[in-house]
DSSP file (Angstrom, degrees, kcal/mol; ACC not computed):
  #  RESIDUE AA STRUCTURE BP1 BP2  ACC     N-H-->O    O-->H-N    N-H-->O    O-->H-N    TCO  KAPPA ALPHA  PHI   PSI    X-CA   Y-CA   Z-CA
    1    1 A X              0   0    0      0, 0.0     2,-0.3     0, 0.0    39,-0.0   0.000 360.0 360.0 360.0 142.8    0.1  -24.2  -11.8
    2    2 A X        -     0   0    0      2,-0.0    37,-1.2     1,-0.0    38,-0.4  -0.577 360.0-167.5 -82.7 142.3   -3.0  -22.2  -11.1
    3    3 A X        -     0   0    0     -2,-0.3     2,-0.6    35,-0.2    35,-0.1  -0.979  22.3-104.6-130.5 126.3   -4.8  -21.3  -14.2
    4    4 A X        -     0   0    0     -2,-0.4     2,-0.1    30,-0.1    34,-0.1  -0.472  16.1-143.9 -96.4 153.6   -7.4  -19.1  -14.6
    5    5 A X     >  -     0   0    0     -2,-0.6     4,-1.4    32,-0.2    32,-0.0  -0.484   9.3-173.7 -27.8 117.5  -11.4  -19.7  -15.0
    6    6 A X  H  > S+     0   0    0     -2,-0.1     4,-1.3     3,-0.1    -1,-0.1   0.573  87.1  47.1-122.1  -7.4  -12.7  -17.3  -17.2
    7    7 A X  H  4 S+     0   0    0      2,-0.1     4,-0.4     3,-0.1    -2,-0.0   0.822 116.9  49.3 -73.1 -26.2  -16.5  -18.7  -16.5
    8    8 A X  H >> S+     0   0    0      2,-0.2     3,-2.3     3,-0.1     4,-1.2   0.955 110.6  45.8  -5.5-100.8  -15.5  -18.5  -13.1
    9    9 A X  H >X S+     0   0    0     -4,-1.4     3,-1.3     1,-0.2     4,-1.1   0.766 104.3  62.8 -30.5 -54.4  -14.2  -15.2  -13.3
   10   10 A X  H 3X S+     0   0    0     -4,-1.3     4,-1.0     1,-0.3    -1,-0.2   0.634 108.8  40.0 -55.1 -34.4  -17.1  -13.9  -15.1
   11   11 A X  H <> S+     0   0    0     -3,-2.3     4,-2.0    -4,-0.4    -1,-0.3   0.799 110.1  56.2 -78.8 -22.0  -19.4  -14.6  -12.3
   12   12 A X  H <X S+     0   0    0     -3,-1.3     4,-1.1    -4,-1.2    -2,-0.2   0.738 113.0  48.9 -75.6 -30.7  -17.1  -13.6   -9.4
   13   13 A X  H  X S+     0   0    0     -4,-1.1     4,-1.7     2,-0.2    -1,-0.2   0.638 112.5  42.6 -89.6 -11.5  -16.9  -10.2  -11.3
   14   14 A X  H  < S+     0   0    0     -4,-1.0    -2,-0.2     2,-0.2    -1,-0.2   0.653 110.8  50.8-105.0  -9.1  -20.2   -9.7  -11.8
   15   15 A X  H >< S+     0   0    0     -4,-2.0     3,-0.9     2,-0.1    -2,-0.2   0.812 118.4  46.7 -65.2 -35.6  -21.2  -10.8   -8.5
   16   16 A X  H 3< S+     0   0    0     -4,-1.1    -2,-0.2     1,-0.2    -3,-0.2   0.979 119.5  37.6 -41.1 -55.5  -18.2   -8.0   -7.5
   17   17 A X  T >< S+     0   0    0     -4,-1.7     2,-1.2     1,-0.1     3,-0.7  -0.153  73.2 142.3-112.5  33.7  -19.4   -5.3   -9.9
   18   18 A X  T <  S-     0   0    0     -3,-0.9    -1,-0.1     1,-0.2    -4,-0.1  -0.266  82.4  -2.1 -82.7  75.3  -22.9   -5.4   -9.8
   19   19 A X  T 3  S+     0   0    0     -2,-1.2     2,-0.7     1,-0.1    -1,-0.2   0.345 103.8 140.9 135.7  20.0  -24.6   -1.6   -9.9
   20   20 A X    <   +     0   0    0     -3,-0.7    -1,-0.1     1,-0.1    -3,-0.0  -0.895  22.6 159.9-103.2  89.3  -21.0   -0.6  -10.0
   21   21 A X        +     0   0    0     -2,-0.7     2,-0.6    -3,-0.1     3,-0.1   0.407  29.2 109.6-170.9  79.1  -20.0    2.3  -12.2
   22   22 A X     >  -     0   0    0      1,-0.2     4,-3.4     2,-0.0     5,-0.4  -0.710  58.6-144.8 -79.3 124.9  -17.4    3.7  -11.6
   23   23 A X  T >4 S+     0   0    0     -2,-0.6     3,-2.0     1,-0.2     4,-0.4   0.558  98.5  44.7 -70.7-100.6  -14.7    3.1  -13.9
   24   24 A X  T 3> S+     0   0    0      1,-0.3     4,-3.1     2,-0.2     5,-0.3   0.451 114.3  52.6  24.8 -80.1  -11.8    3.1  -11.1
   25   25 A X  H 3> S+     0   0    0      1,-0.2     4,-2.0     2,-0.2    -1,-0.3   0.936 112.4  36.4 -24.7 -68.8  -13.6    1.1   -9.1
   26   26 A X  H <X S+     0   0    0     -4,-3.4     4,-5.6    -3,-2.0    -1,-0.2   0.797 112.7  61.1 -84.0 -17.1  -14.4   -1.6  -11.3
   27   27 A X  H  > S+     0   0    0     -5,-0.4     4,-5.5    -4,-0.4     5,-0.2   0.999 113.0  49.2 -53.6 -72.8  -10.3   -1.3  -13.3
   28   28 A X  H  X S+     0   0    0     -4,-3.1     4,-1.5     1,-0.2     5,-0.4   0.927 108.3  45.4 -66.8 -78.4   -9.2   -2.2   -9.6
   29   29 A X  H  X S+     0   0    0     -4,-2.0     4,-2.7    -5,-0.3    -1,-0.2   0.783 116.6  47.5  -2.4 -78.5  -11.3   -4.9   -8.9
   30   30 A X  H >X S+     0   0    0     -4,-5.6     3,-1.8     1,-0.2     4,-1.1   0.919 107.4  54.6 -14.4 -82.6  -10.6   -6.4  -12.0
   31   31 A X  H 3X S+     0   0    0     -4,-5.5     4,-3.5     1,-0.2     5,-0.4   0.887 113.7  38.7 -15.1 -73.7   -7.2   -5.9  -11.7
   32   32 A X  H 3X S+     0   0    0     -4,-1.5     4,-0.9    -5,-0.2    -1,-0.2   0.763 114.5  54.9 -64.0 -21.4   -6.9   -7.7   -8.4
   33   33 A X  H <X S+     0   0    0     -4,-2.7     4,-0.6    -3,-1.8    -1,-0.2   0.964 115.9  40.2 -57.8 -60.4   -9.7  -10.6   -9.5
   34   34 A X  H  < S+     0   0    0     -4,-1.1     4,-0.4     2,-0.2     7,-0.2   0.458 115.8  56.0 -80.6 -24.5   -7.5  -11.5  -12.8
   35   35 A X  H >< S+     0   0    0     -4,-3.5     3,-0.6    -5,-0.4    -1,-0.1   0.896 110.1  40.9 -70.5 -52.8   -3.9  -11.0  -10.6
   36   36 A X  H 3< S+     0   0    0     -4,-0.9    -2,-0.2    -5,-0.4    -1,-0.1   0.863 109.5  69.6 -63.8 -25.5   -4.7  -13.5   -7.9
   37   37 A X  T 3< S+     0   0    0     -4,-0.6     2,-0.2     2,-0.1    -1,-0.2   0.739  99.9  27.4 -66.2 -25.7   -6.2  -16.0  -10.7
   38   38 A X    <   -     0   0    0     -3,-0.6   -35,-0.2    -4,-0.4   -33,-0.0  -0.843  66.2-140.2-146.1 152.9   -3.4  -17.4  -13.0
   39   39 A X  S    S+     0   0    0    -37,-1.2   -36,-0.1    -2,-0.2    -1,-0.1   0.551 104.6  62.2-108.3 -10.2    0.5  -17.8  -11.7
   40   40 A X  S    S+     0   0    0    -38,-0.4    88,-0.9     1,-0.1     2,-0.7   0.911  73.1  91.6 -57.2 -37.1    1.4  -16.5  -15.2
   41   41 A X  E     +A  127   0A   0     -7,-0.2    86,-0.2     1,-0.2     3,-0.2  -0.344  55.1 164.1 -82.0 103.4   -0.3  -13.2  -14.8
   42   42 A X  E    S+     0   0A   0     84,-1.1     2,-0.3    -2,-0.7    21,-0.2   0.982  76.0  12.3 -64.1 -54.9    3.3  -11.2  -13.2
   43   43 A X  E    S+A  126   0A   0     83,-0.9    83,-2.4    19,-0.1    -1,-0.4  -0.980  80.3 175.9-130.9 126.4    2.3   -7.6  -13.6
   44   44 A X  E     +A  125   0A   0     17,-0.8    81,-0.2    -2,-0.3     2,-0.2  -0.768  25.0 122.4-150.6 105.2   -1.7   -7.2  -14.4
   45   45 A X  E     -A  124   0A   0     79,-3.0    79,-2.5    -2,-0.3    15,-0.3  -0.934  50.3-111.1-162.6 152.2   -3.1   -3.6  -14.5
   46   46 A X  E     -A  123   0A   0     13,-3.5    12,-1.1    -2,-0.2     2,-0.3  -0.731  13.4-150.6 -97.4 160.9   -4.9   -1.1  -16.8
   47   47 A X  E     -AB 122  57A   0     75,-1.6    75,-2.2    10,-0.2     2,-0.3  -0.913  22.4-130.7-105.9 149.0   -3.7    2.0  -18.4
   48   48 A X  E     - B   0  56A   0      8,-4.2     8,-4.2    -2,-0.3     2,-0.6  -0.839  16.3-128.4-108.9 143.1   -6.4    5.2  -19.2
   49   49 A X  E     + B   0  55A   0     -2,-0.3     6,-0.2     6,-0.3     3,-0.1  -0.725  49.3 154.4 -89.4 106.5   -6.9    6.9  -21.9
   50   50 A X  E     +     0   0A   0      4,-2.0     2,-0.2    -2,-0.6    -1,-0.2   0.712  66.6  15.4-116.6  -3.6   -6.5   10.5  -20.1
   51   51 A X  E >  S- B   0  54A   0      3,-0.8     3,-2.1    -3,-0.1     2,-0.3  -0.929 104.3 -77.0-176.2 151.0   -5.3   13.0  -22.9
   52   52 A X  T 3  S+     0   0    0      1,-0.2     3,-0.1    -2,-0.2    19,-0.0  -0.440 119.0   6.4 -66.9 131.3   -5.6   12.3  -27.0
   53   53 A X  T 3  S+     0   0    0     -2,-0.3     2,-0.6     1,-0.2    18,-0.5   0.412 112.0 101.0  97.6 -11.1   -2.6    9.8  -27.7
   54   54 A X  E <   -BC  51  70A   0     -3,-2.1    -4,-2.0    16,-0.2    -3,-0.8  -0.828  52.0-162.6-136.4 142.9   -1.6    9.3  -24.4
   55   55 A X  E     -BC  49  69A   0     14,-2.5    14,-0.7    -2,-0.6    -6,-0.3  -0.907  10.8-166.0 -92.0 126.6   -2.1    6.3  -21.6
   56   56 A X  E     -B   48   0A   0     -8,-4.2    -8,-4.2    -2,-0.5    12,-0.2  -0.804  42.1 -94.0-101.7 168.6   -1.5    6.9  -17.4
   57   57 A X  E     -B   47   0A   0     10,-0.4   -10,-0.2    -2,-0.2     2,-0.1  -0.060  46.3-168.6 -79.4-177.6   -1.3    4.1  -15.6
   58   58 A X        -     0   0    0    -12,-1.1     2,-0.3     1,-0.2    -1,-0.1  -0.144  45.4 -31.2-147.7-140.6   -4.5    3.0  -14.0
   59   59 A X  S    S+     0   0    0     -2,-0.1   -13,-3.5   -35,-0.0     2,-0.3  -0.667  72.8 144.9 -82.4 140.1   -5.1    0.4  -11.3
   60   60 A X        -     0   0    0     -2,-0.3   -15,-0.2   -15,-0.3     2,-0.2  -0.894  38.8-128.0-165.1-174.3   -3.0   -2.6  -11.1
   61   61 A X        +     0   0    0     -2,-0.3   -17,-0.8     2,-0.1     2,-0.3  -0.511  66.4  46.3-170.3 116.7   -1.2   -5.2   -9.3
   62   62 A X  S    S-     0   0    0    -19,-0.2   -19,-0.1    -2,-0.2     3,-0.1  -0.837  98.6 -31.3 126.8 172.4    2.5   -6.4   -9.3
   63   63 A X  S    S-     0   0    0     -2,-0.3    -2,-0.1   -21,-0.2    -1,-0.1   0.154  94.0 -41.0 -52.7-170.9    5.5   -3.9   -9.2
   64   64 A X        -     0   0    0     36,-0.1     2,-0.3     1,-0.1    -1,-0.1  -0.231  56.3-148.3 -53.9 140.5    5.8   -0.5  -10.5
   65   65 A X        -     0   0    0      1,-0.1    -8,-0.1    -3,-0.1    -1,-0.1  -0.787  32.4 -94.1-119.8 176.3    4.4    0.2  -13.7
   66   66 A X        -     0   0    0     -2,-0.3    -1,-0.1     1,-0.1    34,-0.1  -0.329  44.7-149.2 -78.3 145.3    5.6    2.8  -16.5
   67   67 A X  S    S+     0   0    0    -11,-0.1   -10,-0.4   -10,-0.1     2,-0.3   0.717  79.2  39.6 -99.8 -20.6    3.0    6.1  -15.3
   68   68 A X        +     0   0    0    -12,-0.2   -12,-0.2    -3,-0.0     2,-0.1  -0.754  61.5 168.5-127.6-178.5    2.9    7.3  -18.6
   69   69 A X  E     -C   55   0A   0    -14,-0.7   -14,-2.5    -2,-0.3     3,-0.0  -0.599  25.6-142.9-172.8  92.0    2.6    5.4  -22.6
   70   70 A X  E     -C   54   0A   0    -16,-0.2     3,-0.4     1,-0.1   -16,-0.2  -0.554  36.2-109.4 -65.5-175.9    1.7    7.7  -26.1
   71   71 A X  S    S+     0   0    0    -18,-0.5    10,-0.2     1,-0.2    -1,-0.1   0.552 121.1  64.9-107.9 -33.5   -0.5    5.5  -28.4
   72   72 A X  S    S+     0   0    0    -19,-0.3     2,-0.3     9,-0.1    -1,-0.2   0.592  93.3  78.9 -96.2  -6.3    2.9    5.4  -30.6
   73   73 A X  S  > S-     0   0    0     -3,-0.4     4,-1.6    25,-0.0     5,-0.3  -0.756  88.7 -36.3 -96.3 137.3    4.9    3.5  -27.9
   74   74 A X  H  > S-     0   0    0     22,-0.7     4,-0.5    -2,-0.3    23,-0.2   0.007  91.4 -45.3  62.3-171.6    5.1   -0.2  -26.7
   75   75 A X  H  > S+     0   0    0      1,-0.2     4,-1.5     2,-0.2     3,-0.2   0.832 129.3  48.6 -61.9 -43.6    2.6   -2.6  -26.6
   76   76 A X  H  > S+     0   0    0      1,-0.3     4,-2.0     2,-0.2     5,-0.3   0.691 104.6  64.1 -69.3  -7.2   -0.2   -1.0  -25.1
   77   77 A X  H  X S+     0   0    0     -4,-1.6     4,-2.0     2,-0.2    -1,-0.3   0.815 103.0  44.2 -93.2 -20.8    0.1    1.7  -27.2
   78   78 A X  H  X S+     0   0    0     -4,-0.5     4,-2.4    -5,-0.3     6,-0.6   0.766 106.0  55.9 -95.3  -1.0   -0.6   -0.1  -30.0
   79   79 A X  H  X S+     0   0    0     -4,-1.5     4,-3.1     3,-0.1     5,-0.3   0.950 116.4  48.7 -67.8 -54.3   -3.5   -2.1  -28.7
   80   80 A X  H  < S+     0   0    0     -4,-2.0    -2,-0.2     1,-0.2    -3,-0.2   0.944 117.6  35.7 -27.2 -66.9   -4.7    1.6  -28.0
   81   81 A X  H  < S+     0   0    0     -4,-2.0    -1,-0.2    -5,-0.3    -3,-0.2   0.925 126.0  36.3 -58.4 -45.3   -4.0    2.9  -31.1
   82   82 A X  H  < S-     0   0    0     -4,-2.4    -1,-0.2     2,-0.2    -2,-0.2   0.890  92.1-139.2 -72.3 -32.5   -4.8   -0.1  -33.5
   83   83 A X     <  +     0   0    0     -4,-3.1     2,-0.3     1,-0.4    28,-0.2   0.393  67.0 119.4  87.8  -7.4   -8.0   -1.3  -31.2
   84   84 A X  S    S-     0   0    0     -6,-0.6    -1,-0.4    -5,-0.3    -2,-0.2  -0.750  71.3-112.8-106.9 155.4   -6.8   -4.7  -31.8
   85   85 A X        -     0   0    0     -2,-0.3     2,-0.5    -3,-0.1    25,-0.2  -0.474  32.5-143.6 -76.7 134.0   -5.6   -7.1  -28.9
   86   86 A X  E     -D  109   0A   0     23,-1.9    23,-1.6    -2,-0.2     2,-0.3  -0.856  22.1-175.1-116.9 109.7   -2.0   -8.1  -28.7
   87   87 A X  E     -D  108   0A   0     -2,-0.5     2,-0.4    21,-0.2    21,-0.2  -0.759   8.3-172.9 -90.9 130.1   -0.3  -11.2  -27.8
   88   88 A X  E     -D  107   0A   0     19,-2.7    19,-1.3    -2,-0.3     3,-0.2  -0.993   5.7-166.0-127.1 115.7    3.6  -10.5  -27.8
   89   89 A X  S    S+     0   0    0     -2,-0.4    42,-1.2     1,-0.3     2,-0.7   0.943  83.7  17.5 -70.1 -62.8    5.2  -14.2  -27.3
   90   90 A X  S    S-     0   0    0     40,-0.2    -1,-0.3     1,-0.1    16,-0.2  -0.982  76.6-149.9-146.6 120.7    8.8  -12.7  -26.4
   91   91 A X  S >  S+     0   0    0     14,-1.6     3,-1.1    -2,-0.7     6,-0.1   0.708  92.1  59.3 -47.0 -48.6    8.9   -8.8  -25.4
   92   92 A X  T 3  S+     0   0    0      1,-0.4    -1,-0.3    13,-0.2     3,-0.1   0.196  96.6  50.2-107.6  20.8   12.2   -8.4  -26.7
   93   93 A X  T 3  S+     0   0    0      1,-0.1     2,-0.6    -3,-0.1    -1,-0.4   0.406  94.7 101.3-117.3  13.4   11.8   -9.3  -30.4
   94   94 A X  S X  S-     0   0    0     -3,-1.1     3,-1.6     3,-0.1    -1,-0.1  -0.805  81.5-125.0-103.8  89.7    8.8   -6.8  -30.1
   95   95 A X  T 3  S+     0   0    0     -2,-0.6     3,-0.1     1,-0.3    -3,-0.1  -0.197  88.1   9.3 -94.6 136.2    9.9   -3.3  -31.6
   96   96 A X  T 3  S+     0   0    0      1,-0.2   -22,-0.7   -23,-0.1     2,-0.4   0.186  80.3 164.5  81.4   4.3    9.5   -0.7  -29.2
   97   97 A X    <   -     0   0    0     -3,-1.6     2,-0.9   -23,-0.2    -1,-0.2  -0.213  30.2-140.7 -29.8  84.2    8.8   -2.5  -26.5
   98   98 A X        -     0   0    0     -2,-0.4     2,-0.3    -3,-0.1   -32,-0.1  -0.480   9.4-143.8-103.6 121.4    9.2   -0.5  -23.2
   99   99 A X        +     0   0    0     -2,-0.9     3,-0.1     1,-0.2    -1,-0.1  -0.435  35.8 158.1 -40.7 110.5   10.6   -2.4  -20.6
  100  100 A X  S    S+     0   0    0      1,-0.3     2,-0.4    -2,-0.3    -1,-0.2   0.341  78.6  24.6-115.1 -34.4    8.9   -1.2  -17.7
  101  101 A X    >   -     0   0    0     -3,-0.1     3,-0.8     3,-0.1    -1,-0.3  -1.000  65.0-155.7-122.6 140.6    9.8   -4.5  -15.8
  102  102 A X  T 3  S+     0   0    0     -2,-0.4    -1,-0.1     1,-0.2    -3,-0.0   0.783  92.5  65.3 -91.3  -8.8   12.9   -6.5  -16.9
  103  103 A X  T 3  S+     0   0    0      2,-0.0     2,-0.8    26,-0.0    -1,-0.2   0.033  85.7 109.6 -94.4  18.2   11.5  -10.2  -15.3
  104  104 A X    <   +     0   0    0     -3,-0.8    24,-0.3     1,-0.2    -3,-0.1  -0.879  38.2 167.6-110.0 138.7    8.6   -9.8  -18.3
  105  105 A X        -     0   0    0     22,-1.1   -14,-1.6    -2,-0.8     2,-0.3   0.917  64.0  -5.4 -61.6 -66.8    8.6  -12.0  -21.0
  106  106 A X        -     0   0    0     21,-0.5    21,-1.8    23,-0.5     2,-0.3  -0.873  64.8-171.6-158.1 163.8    5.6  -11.9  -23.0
  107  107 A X  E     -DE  88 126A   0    -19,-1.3   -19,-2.7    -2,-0.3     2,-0.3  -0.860  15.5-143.7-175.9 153.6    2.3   -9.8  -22.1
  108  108 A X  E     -DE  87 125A   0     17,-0.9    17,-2.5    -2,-0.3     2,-0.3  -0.953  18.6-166.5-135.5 121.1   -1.0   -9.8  -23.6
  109  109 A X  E     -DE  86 124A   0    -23,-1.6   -23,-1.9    -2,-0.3     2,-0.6  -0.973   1.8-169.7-127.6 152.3   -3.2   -6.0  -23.9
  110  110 A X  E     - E   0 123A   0     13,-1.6    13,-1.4    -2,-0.3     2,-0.2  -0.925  19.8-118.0-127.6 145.0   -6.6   -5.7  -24.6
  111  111 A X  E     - E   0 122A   0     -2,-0.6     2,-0.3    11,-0.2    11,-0.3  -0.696  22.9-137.8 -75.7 155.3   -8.6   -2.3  -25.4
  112  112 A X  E     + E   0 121A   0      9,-1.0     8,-4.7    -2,-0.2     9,-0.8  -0.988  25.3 169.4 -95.7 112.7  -11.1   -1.2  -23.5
  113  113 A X  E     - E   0 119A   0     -2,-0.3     6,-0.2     6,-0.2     2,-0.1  -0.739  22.9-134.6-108.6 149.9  -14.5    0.3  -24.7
  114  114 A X    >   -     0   0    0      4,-0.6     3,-0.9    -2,-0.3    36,-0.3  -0.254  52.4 -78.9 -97.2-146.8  -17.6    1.1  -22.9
  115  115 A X  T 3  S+     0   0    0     34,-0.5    35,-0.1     1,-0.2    -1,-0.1   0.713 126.6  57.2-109.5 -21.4  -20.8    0.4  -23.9
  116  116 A X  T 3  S-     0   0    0      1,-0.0    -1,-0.2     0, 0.0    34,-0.0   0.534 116.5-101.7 -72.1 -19.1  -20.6    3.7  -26.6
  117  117 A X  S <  S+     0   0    0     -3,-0.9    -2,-0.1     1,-0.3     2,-0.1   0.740  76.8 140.0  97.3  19.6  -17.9    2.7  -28.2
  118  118 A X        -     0   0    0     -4,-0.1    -4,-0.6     2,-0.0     2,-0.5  -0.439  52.7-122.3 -92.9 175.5  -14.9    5.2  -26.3
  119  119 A X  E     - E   0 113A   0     -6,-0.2    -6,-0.2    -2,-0.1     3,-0.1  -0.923  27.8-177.9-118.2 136.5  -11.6    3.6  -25.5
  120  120 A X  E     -     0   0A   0     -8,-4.7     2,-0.4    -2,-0.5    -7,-0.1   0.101  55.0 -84.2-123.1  10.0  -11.2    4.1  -22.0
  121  121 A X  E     - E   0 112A   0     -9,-0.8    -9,-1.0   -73,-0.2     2,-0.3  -0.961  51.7 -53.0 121.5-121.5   -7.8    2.4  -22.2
  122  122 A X  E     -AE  47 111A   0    -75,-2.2   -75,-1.6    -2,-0.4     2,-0.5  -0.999  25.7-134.0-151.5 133.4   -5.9   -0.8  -22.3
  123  123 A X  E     -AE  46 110A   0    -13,-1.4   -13,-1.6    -2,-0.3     2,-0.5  -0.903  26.9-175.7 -88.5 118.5   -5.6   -4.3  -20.1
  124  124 A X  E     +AE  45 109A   0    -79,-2.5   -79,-3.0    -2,-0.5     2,-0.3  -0.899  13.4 170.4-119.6 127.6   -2.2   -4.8  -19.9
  125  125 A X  E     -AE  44 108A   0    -17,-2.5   -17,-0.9    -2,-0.5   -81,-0.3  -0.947  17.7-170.1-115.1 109.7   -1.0   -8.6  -17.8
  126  126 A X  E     -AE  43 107A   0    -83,-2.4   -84,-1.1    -2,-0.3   -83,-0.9  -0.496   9.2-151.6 -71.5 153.0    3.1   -9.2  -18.4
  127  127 A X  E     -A   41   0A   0    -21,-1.8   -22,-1.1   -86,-0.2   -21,-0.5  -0.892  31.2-135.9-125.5 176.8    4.2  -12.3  -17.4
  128  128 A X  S    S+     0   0    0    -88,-0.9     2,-0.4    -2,-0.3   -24,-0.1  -0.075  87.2  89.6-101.3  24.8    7.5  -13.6  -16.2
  129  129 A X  S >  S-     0   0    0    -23,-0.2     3,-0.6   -89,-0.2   -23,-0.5  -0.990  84.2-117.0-143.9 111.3    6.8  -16.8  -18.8
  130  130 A X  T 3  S-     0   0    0     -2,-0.4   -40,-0.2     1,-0.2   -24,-0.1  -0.249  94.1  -3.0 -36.3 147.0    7.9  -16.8  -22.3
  131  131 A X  T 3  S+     0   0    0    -42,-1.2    -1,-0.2     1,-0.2   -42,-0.1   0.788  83.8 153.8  12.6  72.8    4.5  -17.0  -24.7
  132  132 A X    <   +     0   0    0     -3,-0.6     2,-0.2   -43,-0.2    -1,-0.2   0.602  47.3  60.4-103.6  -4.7    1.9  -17.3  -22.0
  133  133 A X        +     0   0    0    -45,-0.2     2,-0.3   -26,-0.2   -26,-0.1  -0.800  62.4 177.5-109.2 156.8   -1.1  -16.0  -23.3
  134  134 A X     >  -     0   0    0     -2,-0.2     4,-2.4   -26,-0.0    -2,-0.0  -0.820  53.1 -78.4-145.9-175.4   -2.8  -17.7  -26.6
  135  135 A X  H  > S+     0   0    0     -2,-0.3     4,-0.6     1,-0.2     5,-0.2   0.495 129.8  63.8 -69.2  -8.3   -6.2  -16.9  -28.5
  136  136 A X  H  > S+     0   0    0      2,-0.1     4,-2.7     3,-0.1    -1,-0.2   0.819 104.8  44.6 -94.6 -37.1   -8.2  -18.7  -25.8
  137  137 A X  H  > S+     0   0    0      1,-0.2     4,-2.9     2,-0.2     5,-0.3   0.992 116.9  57.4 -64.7 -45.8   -6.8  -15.7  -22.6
  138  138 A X  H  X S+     0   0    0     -4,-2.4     4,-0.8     1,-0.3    -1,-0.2   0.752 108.8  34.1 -60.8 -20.1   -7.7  -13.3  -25.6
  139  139 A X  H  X S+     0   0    0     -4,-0.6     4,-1.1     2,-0.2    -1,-0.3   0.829 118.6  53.9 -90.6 -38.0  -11.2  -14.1  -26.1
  140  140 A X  H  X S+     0   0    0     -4,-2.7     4,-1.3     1,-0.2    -2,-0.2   0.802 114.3  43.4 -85.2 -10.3  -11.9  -14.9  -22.2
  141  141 A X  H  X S+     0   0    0     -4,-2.9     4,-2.6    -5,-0.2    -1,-0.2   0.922 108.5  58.5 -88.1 -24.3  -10.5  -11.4  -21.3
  142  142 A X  H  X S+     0   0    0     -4,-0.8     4,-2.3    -5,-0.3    -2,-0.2   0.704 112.2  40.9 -57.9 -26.6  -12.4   -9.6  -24.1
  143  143 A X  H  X S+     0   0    0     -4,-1.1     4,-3.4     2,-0.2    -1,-0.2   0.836 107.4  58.6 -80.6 -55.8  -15.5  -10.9  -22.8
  144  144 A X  H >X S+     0   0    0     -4,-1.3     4,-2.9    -5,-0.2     3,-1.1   0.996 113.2  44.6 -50.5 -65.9  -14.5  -10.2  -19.1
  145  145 A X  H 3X S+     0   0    0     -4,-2.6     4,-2.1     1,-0.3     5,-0.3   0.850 114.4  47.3 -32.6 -66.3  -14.1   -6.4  -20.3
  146  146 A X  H 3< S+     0   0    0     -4,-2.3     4,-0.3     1,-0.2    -1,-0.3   0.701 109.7  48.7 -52.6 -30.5  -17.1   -6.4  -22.2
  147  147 A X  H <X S+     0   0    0     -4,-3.4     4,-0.8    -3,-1.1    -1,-0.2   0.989 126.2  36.0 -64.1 -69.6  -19.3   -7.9  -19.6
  148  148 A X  H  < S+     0   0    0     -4,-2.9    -2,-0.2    -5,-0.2    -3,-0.1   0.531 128.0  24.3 -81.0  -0.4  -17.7   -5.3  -17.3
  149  149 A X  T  < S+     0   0    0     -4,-2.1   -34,-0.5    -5,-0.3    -3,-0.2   0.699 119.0  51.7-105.4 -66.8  -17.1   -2.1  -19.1
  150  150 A X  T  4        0   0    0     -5,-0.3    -2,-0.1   -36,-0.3    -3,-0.1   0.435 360.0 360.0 -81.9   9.6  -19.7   -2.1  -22.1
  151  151 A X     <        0   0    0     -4,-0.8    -1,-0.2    -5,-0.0    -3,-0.1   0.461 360.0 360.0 -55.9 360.0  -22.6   -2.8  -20.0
């Protein structure tokens, strides 16, 4: 099973995104760098922070994702809201959880800041794999972001 790099990544993306910034731009890149890397990552896509409280979907890759999310819903909304990263081992023991796919299991979200300190929204990866992200995905996407966002 393919696993991803995240020193790897980090170079691939900053050879990608160098002198790059547009946030769009660089969400979809991502996206599609961090989909193709790991066979866990099902559904792997940002939401934006477009309105106070409220997420749209963003750039992504994998089926349809939910287009809208308040801060007070699901998972990404509370990495939004709290600021803190979430690793949800099993979806459905997660309360409020909104199904947006029924083949994910367990999903990992990260905030996103830029270099000021905004949230500019959340990285959200579902998998189809019970408890498939650990503290080691959380630290190597936090990093990716920051290298590519808070620059």
């Amino acid at each position: 099973m393919r696993r991803i790099d995240y020193a790897e990544m980090s170079k691939t993306l900053a050879a990608l995104t160098t002198g790059e910034t547009d946030q769009v731009a660089l969400m979809a890149t991502m996206a599609c760098e961090l989909h193709h890397a790991d066979d866990r990552f099902d559904w792997t896509g940002f939401y934006r922070v477009t309105a106070p409280d409220l997420l749209k979907i963003g750039p992504y890759q994998g089926g349809h994702g939910c287009l809208t999310i308040p801060f007070d819903r699901g998972v990404c909304g509370a990495a939004a809201r709290t600021g803190v990263t979430q690793i949800v081992a099993d979806v459905d023991a997660f309360p409020g959880h909104i199904a947006c796919a029924s083949s994910t299991r367990s999903e990992i979200v990260l905030p996103v800041w830029d270099r000021e300190g905004v949230l500019l929204g959340v990285l959200d990866i579902d998998s189809d794999q019970p408890a498939a992200f650990d503290q080691a995905d959380a630290a190597g996407l936090a990093a990716l972001l920051e290298q590519t966002f808070a620059r």
